[in-house]
NUROTOR-144279 format. One line per field, with one value per atom (N, C-alpha, C): x, y, z negated. Coordinates in Angstrom, 1 decimal. Atoms other than C-alpha are relative to their C-alpha. Example, Ala and Ser with C-alpha at 12.3 -4.5 7.8 and 13.67 -1.06 7.14 Angstrom:
BEGIN
east	[0.9 / 12.3 / 0.9 / -0.9 / 13.7 / -0.8]
north	[-1.2 / -4.5 / 1.2 / -1.1 / -1.1 / 1.1]
up	[0.0 / -7.8 / 0.0 / 0.0 / -7.1 / -0.8]
This chain:
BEGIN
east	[0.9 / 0.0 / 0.9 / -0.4 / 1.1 / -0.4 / 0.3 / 1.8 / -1.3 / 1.4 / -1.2 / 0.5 / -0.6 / 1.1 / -0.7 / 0.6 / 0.4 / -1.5 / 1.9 / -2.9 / 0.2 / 0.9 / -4.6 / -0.8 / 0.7 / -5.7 / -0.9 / 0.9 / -8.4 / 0.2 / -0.1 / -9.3 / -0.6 / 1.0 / -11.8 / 1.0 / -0.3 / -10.0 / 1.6 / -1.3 / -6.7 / 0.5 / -0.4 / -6.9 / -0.2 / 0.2 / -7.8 / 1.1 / -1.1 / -5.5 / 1.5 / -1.0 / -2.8 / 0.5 / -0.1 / -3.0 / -0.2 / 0.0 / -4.3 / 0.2 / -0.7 / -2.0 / 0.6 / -1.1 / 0.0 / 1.0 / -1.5 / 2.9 / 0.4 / -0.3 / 4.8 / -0.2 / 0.8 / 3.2 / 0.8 / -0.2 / 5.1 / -1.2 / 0.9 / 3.0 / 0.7 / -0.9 / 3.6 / -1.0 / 0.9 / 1.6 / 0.4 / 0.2 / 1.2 / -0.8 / 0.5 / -0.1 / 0.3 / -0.4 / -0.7 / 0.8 / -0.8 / 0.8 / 1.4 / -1.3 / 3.7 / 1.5 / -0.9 / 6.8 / 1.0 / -0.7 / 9.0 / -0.6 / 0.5 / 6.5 / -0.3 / 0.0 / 6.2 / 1.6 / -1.1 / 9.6 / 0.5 / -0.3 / 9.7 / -1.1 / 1.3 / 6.6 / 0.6 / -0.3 / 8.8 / 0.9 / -1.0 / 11.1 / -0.9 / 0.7 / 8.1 / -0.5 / 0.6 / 6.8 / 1.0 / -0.6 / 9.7 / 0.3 / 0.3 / 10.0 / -1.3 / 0.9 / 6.6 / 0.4 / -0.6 / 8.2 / 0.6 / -1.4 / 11.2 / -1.0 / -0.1 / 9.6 / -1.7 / 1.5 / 5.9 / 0.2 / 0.6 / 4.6 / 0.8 / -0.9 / 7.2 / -0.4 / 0.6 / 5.7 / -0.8 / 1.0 / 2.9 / 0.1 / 0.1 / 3.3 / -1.5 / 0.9 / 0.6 / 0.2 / -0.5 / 0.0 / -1.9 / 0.9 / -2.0 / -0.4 / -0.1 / -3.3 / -0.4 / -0.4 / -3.2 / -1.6 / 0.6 / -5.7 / -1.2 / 1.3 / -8.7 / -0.6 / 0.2 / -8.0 / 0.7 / -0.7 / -7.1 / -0.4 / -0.1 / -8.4 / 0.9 / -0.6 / -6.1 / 2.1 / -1.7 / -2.2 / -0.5 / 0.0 / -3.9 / -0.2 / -0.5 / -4.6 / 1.1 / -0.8 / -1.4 / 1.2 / -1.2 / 0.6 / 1.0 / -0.9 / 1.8 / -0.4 / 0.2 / 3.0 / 0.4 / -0.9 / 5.2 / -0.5 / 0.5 / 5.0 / 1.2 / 0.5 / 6.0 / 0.5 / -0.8 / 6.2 / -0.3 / 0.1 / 7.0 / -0.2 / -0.4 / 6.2 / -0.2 / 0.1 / 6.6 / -0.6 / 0.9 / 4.1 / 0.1 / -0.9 / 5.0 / -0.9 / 1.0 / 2.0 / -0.7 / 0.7 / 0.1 / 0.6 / -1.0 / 2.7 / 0.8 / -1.6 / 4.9 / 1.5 / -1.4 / 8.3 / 1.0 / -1.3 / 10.0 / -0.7 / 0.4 / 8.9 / 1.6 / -1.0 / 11.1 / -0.7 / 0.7 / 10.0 / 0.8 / -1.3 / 11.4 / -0.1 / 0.2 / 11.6 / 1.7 / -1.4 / 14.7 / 0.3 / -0.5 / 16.6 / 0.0 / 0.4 / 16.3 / 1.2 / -0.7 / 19.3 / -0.6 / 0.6 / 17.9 / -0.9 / 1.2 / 14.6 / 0.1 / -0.5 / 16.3 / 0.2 / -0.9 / 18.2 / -1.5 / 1.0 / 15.2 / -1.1 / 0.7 / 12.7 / 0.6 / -0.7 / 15.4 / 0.3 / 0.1 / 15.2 / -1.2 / 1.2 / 11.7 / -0.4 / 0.5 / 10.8 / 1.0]
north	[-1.2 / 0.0 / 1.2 / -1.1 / 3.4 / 0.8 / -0.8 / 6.1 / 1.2 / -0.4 / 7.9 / 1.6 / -1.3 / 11.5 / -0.3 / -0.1 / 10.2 / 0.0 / 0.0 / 11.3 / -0.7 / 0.9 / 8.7 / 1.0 / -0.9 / 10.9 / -0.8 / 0.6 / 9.8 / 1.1 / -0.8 / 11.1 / 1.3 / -1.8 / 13.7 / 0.6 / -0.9 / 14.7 / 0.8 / -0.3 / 15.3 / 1.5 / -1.5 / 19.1 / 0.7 / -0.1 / 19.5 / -0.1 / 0.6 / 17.8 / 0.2 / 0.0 / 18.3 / 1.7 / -1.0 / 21.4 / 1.2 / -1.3 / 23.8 / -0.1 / 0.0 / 22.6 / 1.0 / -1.1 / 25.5 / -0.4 / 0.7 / 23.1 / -0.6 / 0.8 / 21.2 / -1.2 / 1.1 / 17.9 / -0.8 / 0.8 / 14.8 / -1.2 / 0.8 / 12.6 / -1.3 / 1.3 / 8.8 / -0.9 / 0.6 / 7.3 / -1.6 / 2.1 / 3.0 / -0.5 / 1.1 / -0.1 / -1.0 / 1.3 / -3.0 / -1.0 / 1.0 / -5.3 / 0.6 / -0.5 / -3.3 / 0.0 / 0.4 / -4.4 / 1.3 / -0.9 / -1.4 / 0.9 / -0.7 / 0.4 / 0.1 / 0.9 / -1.7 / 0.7 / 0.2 / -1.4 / 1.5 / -1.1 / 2.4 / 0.9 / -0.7 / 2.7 / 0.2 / -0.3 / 2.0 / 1.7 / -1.2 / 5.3 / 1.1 / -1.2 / 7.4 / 0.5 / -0.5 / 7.1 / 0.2 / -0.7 / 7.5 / 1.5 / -1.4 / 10.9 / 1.1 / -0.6 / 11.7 / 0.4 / -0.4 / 12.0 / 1.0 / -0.9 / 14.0 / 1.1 / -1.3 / 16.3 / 0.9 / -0.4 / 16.8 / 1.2 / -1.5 / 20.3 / 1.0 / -0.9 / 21.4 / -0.9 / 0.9 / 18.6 / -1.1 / 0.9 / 16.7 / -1.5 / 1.2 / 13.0 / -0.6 / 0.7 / 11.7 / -1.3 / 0.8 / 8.6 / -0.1 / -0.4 / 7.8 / -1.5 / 1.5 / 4.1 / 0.3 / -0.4 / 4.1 / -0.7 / 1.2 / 1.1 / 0.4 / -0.2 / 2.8 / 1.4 / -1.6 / 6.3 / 0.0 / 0.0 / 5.9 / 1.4 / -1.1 / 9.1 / 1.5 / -0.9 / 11.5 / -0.8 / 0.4 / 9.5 / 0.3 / -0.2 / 9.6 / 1.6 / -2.1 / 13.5 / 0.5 / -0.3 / 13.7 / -0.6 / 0.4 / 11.4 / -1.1 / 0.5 / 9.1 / -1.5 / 0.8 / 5.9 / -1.8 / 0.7 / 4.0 / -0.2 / -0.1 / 3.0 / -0.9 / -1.5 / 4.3 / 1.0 / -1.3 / 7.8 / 0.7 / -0.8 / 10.4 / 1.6 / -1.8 / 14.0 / 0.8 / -0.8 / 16.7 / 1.6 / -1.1 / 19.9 / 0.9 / -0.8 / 23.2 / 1.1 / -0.6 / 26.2 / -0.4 / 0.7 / 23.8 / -0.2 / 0.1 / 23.5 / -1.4 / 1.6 / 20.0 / 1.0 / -0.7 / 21.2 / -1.2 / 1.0 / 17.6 / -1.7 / 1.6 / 14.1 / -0.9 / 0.4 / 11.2 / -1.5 / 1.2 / 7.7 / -1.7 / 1.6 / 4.0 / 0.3 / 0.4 / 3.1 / 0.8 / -0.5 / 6.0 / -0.5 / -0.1 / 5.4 / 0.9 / -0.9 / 7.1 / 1.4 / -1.0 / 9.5 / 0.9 / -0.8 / 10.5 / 0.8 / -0.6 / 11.4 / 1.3 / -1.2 / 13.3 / 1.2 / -1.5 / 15.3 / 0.8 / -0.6 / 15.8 / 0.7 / -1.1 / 17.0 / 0.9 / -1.2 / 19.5 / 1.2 / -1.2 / 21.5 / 0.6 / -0.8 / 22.3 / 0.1 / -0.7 / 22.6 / 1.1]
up	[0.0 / 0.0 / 0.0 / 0.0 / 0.8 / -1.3 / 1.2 / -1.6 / 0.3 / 0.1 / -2.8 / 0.6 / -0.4 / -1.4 / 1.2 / -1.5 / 2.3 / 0.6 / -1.1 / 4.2 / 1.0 / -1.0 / 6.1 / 1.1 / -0.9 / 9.0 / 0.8 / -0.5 / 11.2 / 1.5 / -1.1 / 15.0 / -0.3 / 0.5 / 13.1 / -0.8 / 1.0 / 10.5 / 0.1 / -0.2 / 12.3 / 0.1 / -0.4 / 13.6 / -1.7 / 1.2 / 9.7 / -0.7 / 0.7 / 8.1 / 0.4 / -1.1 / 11.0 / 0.1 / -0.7 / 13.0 / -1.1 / 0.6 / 10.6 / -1.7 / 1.5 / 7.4 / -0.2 / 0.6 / 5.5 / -0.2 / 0.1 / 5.5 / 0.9 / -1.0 / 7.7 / 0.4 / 0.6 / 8.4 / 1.1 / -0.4 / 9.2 / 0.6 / -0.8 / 11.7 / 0.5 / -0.6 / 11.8 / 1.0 / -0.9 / 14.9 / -0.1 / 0.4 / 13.8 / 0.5 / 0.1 / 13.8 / -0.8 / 1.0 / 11.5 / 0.6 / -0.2 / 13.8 / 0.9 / -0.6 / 14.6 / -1.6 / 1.3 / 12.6 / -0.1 / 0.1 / 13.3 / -1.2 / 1.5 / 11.3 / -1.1 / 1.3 / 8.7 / -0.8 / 0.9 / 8.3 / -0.9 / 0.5 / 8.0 / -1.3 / 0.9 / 5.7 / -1.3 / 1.3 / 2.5 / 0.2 / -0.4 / 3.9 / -0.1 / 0.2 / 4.1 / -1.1 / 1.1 / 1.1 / -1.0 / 1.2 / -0.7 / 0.3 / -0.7 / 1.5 / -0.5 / 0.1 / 0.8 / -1.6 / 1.8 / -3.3 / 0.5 / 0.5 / -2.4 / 0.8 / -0.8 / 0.0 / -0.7 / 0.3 / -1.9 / -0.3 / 0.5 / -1.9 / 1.1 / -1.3 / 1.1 / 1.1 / -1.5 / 4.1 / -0.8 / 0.5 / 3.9 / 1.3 / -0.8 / 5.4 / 0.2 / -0.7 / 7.6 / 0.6 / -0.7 / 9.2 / 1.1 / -0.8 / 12.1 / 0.2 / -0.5 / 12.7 / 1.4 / -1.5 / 16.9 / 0.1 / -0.3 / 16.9 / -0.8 / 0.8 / 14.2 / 1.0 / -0.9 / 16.0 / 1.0 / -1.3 / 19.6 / 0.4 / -1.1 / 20.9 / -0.2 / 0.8 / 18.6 / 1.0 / -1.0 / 20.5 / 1.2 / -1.4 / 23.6 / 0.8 / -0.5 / 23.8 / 0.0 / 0.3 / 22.4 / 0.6 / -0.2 / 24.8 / -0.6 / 0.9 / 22.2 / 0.8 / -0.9 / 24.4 / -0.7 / 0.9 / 21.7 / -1.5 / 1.2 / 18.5 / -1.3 / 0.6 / 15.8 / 0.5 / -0.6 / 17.1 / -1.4 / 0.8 / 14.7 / 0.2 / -0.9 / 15.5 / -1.5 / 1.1 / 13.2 / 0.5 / 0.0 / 13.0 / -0.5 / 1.0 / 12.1 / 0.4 / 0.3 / 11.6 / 1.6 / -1.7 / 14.4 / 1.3 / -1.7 / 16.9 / -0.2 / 0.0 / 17.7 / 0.1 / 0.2 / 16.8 / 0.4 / -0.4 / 17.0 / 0.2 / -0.3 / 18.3 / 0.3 / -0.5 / 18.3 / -0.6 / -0.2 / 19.2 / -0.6 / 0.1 / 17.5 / -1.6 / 1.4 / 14.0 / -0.4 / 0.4 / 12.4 / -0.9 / 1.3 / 9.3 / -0.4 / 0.9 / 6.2 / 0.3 / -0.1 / 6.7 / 1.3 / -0.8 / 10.3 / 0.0 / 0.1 / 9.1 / -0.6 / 0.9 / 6.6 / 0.8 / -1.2 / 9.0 / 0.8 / -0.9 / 11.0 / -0.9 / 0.6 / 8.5 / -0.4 / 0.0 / 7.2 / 0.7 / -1.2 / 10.2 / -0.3 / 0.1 / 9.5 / -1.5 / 1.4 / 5.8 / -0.7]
């Protein structure tokens, strides 16, 4: 089970929860039967500790909410995009390690 920090986004509640957050919002586009994302779920939620109250981690199931990846182009899985006052600031596709993520949210919070 994910930590109780990460929003479960849905196709409705995405431009909500997403687009018009006051913080920078980490976006993880999944699947249950996808092992790459499995593998990075424990990474996020420990992320979602260190970074609470400066980025809010989301996750996206691809397969509950298909029409929210496909407006969005998302072809792979897990894609990660990061959101910064409603704008994609950084996408990057494949399962990263913990230090990369690092690097990469640090540019934007």
């Amino acid at each position: 089970m994910s930590s109780p920090l990460i929003k479960h986004v849905t196709d409705a509640s995405f431009d909500a929860d997403v687009i018009q957050s006051n913080v920078p919002v980490l976006v993880d586009f999944w699947a249950t039967w996808c092992g790459p994302c499995r593998a990075i779920a424990p990474i996020l939620d420990e992320l979602a500790g260190t970074y609470e109250g400066r980025l809010q981690i989301a996750k996206v199931d691809v397969d509950s909410n298909p029409d929210t990846p496909a407006r969005l182009g998302v072809r792979g899985i897990p894609t990660l995009v990061i959101y910064k006052g409603g704008q994609v600031v950084a996408t990057k596709v494949g399962a990263l390690p913990k230090a990369q993520m690092v690097e990469l949210i640090n540019q934007y919070v």
